[in-house]
C-alpha positions as a printed Julia matrix, in Angstrom:
343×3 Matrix{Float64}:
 105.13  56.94  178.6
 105.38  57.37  174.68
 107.92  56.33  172.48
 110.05  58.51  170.95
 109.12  57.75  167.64
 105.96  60.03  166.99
 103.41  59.49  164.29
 102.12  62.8   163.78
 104.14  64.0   160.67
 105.84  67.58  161.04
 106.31  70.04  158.65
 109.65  68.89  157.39
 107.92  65.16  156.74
 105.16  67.18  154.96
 107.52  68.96  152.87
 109.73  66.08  151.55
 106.52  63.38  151.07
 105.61  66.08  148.3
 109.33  66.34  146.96
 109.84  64.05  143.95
 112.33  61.2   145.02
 113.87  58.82  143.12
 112.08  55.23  144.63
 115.04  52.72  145.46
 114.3   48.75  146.54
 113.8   50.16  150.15
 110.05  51.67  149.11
 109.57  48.43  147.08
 110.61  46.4   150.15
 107.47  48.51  152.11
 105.32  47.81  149.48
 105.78  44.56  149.15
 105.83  43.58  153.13
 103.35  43.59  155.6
 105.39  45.0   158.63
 102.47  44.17  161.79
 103.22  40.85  162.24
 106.83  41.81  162.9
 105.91  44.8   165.06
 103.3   42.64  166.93
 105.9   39.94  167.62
 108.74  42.16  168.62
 106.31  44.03  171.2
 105.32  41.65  172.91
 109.6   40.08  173.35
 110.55  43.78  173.69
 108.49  44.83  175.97
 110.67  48.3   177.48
 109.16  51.93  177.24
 111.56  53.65  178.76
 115.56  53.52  178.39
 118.4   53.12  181.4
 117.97  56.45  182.16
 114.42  56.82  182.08
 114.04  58.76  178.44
 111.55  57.24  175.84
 112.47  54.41  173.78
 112.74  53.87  170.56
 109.66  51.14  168.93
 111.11  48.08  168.09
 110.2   47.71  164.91
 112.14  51.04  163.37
 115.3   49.87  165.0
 114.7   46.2   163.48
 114.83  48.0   160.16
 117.9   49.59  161.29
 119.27  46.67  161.53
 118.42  45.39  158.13
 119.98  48.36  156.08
 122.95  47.16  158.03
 122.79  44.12  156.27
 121.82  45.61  153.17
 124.54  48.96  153.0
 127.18  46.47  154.98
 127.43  49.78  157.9
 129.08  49.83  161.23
 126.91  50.94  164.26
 128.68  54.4   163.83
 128.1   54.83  160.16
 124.31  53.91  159.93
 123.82  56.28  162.65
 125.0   59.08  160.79
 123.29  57.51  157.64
 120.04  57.79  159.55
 120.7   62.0   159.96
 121.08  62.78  156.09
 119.58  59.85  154.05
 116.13  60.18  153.26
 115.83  56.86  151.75
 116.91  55.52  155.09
 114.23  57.59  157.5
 111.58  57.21  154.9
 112.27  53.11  155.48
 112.7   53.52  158.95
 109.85  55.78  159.96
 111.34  58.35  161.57
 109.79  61.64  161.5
 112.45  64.58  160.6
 110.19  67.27  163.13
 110.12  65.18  165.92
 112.62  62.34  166.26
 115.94  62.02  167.58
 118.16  59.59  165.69
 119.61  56.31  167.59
 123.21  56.65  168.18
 125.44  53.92  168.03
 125.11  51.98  171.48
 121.35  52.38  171.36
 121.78  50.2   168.31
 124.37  48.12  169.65
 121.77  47.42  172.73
 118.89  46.32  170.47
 120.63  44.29  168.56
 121.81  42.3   172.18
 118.24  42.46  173.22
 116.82  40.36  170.34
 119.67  37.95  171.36
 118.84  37.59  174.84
 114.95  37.12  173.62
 115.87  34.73  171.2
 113.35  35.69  168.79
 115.15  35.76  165.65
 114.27  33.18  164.11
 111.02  33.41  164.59
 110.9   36.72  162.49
 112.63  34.57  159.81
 109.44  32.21  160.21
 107.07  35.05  160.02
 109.37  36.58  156.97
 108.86  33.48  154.81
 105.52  32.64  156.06
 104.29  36.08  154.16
 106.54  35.61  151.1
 104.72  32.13  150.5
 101.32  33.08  150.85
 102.28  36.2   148.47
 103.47  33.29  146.25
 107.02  34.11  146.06
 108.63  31.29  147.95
 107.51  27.66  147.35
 108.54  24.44  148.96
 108.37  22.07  146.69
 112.08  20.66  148.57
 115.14  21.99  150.3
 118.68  21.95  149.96
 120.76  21.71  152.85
 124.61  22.66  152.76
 127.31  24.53  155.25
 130.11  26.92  154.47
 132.61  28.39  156.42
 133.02  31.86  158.06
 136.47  32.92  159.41
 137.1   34.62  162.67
 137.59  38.19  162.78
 140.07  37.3   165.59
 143.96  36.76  165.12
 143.9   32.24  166.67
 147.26  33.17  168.38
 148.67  31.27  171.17
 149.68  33.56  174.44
 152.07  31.99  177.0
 152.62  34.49  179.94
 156.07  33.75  181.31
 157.21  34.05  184.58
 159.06  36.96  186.39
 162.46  35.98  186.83
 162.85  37.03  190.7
 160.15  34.58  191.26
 161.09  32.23  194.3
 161.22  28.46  193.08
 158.73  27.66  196.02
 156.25  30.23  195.65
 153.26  28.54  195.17
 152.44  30.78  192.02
 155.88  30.19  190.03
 153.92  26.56  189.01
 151.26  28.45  187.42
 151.44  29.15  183.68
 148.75  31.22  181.73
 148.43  29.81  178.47
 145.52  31.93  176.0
 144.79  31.49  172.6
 142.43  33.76  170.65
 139.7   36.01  172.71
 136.97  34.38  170.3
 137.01  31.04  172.53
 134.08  29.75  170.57
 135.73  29.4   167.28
 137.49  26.18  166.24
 140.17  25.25  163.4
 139.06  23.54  160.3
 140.95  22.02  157.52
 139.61  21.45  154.38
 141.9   20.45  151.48
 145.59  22.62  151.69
 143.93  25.52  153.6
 143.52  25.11  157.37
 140.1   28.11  158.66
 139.7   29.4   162.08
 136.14  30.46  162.73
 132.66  28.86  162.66
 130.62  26.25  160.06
 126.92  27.84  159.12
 124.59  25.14  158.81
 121.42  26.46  156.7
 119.13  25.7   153.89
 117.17  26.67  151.17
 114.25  26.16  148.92
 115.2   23.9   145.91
 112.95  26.14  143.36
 114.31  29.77  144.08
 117.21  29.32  146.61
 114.86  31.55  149.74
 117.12  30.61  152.51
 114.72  28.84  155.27
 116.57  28.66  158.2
 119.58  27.41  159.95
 122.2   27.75  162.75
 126.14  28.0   163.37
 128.54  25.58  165.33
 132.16  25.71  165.69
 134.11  25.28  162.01
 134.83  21.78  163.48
 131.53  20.65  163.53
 130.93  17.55  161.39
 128.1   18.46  158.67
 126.42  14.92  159.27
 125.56  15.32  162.43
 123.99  18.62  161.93
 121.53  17.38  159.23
 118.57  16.6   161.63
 118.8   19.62  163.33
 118.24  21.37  159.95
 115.37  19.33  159.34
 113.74  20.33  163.14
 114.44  24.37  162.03
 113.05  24.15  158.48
 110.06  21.88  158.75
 109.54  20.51  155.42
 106.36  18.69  154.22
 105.74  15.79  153.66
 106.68  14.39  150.36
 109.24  17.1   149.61
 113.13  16.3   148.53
 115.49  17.11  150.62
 119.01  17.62  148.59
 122.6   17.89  150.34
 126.02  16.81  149.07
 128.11  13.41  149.9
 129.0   14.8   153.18
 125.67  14.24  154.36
 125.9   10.89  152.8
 125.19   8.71  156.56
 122.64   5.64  156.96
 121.01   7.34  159.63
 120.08  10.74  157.67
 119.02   8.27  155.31
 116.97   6.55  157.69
 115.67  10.44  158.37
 114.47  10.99  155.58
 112.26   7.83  155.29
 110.62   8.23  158.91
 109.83  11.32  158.32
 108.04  10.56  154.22
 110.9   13.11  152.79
 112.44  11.84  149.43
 116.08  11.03  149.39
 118.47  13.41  147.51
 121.84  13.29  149.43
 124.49  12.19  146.91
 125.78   9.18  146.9
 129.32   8.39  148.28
 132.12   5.97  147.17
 133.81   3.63  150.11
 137.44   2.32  149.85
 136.45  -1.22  148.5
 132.8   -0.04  146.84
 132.71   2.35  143.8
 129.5    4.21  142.47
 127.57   2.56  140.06
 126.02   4.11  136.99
 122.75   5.23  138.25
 124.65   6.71  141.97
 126.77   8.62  139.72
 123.25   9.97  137.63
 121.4   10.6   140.42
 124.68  12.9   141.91
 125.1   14.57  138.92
 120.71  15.39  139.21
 121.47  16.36  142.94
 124.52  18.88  141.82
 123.08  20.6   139.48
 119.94  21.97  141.7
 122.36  22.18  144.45
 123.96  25.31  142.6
 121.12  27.55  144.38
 122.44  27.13  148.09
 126.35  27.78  147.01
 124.71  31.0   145.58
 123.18  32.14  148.36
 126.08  31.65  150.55
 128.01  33.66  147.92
 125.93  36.48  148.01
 126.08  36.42  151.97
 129.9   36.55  151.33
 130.25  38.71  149.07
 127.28  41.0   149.03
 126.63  41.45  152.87
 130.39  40.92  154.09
 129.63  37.5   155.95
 133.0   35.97  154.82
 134.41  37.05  158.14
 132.28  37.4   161.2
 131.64  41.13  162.94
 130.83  39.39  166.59
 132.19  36.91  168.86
 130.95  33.88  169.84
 128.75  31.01  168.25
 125.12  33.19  169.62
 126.16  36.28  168.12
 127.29  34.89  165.19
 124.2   33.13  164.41
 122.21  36.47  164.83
 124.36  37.87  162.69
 123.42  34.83  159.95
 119.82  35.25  160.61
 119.64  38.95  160.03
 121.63  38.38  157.06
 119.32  35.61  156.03
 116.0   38.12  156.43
 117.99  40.94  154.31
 118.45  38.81  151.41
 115.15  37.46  151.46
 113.59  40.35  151.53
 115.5   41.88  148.62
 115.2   38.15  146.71
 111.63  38.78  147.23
 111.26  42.21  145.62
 113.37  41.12  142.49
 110.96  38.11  142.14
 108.74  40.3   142.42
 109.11  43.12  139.92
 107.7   45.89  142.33
């Protein structure tokens, strides 16, 4: 059975390819990215022809873009659905023909996106995403730097207690019970830092230490220590041999040290004072080194924050907010990519 995307261009497609357009960072996005691999890959995970009801589906890969001017435009399910109907930019980038095709509504979206999280294969388009941008020479790994921030709930952490009716019997065996809820975004976890106490999650990621490409990375609960986090990092990113690996003081552990060395990475977690032991001169150089390249993570999670609405999570629950992390990890890539660039 055929998808519903068709390739043979109509008469409407062959009208507007000949009408001057204005070219916006989507066409340099398609210029500058080989899209095959990513089609190959989500083929063969997605592997459906036909919806619940039996009609065509739509090709993975269109609805993966979908997904990315998500990221990009910071749209709702409903809104880049009705983006997709009068936006040309947006079906030119997506590949949908304006003769033939039938726009994905809302929960067709909303399904996809749950797909590639019950296929786990995410991350692996991240892989592929920076595995093309190096070979094109735009990311390098000379080192990485590794750092978490916070991302609040986008549920109220109240605290339910369902009394009892008051013409319960004292020895009916359900007066004892008492239903005691908190928040419907069980996953999430308090966090203090400083005066300000955060209910939500703790995104563990890193970055390339020339250009700031974010290279991978994962979310816990906001309780999560950051130390203990640090070697799963390392597993995700893969860093040669020989490379520097910089994080801040809370990283600071004898056995991330140890890390490093085993695995022939240079040491550039800052150093940190104890109660009876102060930093000597060259601990306090070599921090001041480490926070000044250290600058290109904290921007990157800044312009997930502010730039692609990641201060606040859209989903519940740790999975779903890590998809949302990694799609929002691919978007800016891509678009770091085509300013490095100069398309």
């Amino acid at each position: 059975m055929s998808e519903r995307n068709s390739k043979k261009p109509g008469i409407a497609d062959y009208v507007v390819s000949h009408r001057r357009h204005k070219e916006c960072f989507l066409d340099e996005i398609d210029r500058l990215i080989d899209w095959k691999p990513f089609e190959k890959l989500l083929r063969k995970k997605l592997s459906r022809v036909v919806n619940a009801v039996g009609n065509p589906a739509y090709a993975p890969l269109p609805m993966f873009k979908i997904l990315l001017l998500q990221r990009w435009y910071n749209l709702s399910d409903a809104a880049v659905e009705e983006c997709l109907y009068d936006r040309l930019s947006f079906v030119r980038f997506v590949g949908l023909s304006l003769d033939h095709d039938e726009v994905p509504d809302s929960s067709t979206i909303c399904r996809f996106r749950q797909s590639l999280l019950e296929k786990n294969v995410l991350k692996r388009l991240l892989d592929k995403l920076n595995h093309q941008l190096q070979r094109r020479g735009l990311l390098v790994r000379e080192g990485a730097i590794v750092d978490a921030s916070v991302i609040t709930s986008s549920r109220r952490p109240l605290k339910v207690i369902d009394i009892l009716p008051e013409d319960r019997e004292e020895d009916d065996d359900e007066a004892s019970d008492v239903t005691i809820s908190y928040s419907d975004d069980a996953d999430a976890a308090w966090l203090r830092k400083g005066n300000r106490a955060y209910y939500g999650y703790k995104v563990h990621a890193a970055t390339d230490s020339r250009d700031g490409f974010l290279l991978g990375g994962h979310v816990t609960p906001a309780n999560r220590s950051d130390t203990q986090e640090f070697v799963d990092i390392l597993d995700e990113i893969g860093p040669m041999p020989g490379g520097r690996i910089y994080a801040d003081k809370g990283y600071s552990s004898q056995l991330n040290r140890h890390v490093l060395q085993a695995r022939r990475l240079a040491d550039g977690i800052m150093h940190k004072a104890a109660r009876n032991r102060a930093l000597n001169p060259a601990e306090k150089a070599a921090n001041r080194q480490v926070s000044s390249v250290r600058s290109k993570v904290e921007r990157a999670f800044g312009t997930l924050k502010r730039g692609y609405g990641f201060f606040r999570t859209r989903y519940l629950g740790v999975a779903k907010v890590e998809l949302e992390f990694l799609l929002n990890a691919m978007a800016f890539n891509l678009k770091k990519a085509v300013l490095k660039a100069g398309c």
